[in-house]
Backbone bond lengths (Angstrom), bond angles and torsions (degrees), N, CA, C in turn:
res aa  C-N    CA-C-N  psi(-1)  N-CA   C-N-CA  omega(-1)  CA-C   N-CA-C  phi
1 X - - - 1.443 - - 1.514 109.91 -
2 X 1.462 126.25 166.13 1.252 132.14 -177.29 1.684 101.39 -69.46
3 X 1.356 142.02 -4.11 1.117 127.80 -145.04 1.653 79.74 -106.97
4 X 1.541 119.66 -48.32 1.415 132.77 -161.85 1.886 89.86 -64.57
5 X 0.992 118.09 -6.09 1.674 117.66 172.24 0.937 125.71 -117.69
6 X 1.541 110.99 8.96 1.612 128.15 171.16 1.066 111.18 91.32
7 X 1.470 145.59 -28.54 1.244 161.68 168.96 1.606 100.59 -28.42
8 X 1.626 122.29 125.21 1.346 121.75 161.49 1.107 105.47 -84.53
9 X 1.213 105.81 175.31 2.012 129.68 -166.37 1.356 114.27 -112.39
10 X 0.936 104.47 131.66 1.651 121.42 174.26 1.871 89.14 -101.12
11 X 1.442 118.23 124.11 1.126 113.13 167.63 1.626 125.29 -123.92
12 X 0.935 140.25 130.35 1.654 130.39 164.76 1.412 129.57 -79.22
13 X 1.415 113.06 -22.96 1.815 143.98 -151.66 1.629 104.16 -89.38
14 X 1.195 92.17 86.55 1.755 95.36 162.09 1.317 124.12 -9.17
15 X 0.753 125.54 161.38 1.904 126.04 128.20 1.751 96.01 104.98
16 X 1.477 102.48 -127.31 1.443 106.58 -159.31 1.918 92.30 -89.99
17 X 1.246 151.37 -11.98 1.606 142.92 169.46 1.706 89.95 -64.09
18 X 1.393 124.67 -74.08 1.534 118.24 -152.62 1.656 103.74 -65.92
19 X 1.592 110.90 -19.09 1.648 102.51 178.79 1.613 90.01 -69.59
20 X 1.395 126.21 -72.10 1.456 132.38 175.45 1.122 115.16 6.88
21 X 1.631 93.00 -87.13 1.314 104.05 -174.18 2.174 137.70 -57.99
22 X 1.302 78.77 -19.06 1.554 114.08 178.73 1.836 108.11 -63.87
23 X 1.422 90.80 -65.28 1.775 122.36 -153.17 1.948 73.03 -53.81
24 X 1.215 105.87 -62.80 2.053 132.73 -154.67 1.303 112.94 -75.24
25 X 1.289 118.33 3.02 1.480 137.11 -156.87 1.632 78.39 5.41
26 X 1.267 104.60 107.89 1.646 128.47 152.37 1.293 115.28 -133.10
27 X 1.134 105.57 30.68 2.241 105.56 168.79 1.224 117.24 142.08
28 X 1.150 127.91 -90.51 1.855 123.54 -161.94 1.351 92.02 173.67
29 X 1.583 88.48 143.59 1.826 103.37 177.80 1.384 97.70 -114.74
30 X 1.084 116.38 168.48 1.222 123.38 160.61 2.208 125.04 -157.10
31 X 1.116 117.62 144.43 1.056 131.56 -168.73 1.934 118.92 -53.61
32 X 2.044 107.78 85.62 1.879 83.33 -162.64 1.159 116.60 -50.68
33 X 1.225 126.66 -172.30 1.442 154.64 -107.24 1.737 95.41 -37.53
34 X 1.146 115.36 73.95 1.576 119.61 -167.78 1.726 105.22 -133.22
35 X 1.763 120.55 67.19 1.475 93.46 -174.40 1.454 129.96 -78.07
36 X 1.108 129.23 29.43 1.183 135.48 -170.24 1.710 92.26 -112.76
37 X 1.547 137.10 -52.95 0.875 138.08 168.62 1.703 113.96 -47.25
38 X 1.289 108.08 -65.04 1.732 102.27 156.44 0.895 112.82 -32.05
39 X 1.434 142.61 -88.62 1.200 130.46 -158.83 1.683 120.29 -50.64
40 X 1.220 119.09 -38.40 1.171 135.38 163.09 1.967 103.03 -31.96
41 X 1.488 100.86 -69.45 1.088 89.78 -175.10 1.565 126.53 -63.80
42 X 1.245 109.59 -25.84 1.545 102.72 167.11 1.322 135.88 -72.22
43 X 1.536 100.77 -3.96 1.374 113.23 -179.62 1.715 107.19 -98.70
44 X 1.010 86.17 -11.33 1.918 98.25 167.56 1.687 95.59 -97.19
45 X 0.762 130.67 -70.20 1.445 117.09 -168.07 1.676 120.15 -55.12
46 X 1.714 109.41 -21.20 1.299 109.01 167.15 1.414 132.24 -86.81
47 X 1.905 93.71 -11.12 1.579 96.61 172.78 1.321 124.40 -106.94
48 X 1.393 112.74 22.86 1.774 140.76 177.29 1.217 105.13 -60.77
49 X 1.331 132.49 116.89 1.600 123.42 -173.53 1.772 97.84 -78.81
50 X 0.994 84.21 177.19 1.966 107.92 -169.25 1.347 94.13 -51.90
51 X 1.309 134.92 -50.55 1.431 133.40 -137.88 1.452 83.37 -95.98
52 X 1.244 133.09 -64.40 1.265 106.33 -162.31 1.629 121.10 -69.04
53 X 1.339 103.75 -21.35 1.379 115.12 173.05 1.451 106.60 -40.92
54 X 1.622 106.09 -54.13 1.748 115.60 -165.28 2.293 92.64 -72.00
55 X 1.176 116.63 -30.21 1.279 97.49 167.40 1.826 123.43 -81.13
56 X 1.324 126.80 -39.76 1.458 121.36 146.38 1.784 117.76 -14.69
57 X 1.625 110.72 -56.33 1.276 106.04 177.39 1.276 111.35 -72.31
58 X 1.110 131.78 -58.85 1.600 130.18 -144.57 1.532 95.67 -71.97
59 X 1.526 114.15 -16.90 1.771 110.18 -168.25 1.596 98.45 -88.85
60 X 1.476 112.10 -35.99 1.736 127.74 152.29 1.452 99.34 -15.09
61 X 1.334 108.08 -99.43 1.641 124.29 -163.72 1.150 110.81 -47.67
62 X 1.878 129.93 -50.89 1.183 153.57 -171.90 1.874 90.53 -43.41
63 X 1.467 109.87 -65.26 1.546 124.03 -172.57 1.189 97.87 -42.10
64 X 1.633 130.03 -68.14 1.475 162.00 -137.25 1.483 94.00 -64.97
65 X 1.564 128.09 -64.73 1.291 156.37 140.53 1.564 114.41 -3.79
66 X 1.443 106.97 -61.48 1.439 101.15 -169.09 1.348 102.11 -108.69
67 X 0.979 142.12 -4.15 1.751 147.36 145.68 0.732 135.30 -115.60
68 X 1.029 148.52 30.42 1.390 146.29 -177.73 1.845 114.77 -162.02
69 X 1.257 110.03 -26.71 1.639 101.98 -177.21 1.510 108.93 -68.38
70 X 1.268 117.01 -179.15 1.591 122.23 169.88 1.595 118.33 -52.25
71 X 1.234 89.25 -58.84 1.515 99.35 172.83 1.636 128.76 -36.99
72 X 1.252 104.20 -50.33 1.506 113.49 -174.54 1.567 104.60 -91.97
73 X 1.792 133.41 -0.43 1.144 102.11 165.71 1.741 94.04 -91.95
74 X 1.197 96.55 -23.79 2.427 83.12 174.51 1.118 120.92 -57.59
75 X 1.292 106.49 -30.27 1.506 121.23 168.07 1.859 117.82 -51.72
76 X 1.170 113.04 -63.16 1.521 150.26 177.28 1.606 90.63 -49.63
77 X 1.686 129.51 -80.97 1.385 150.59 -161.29 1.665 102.68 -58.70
78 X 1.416 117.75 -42.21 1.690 125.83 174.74 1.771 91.61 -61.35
79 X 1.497 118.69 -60.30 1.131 116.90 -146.72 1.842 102.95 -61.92
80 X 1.385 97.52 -31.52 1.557 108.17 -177.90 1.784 110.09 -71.78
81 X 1.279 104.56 -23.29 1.562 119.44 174.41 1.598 121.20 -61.47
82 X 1.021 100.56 -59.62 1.978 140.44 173.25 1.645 94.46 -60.71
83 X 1.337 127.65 -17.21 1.332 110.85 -163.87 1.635 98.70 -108.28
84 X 1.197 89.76 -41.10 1.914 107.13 170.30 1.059 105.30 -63.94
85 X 1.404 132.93 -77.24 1.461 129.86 -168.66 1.752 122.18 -41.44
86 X 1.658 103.00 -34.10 1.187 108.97 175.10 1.666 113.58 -81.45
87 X 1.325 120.48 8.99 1.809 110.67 -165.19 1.654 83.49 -105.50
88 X 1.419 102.22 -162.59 1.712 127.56 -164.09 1.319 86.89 -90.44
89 X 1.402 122.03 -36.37 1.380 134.84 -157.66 1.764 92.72 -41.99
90 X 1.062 119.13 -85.80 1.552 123.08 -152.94 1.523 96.89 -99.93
91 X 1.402 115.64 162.92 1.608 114.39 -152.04 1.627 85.35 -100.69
92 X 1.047 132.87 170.59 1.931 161.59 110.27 1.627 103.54 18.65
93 X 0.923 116.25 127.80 1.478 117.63 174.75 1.953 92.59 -79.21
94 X 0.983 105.73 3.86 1.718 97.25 172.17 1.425 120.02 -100.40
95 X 1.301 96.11 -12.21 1.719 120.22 -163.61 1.637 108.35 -72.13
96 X 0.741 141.39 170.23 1.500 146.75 -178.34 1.437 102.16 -129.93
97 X 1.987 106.04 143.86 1.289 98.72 171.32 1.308 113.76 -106.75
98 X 1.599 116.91 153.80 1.510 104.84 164.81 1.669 105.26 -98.61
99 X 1.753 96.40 136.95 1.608 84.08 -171.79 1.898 88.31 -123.04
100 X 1.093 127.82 26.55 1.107 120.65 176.34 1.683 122.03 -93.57
């Protein structure tokens, strides 16, 4: 994705991207099927001075990094593993099943 390249977001998409992007200041939201709001946002994203631009990215990747790369959903999927393995839920790797 553009984020894993530092690239901020221009977004239109309701829901949990414009909270995302909002909450993470990672780019610009904008209002769907709204072109006046679009444009809006590009006129904010084109009048972003350099410096924050270079922080937009690095908070980009930073995001990209801790949610979204490979790494952090194995990270995430172990943690969900470790949480199961430890409940009542699933038995003892010593335990025997009855499957009859």
């Amino acid at each position: 994705t553009g984020l894993a390249h530092g690239l901020p977001l221009i977004t239109t998409v309701k829901g949990d991207v414009t909270r995302l992007v909002n909450e993470h200041n990672l780019g610009f939201s904008a209002l769907p099927e709204d072109v006046e709001s679009l444009a809006d946002a590009f006129r904010d994203a084109y009048h972003t001075s350099p410096e924050e631009r270079q922080k937009l990215s690095l908070r980009a990747r930073a995001f990209y990094r801790s949610h979204m790369s490979k790494m952090s959903a194995i990270d995430h999927i172990e943690a969900i593993l470790l949480t199961a393995a430890e409940s009542e839920r699933l038995p003892s790797l010593g335990a025997t099943l009855d499957v009859s």
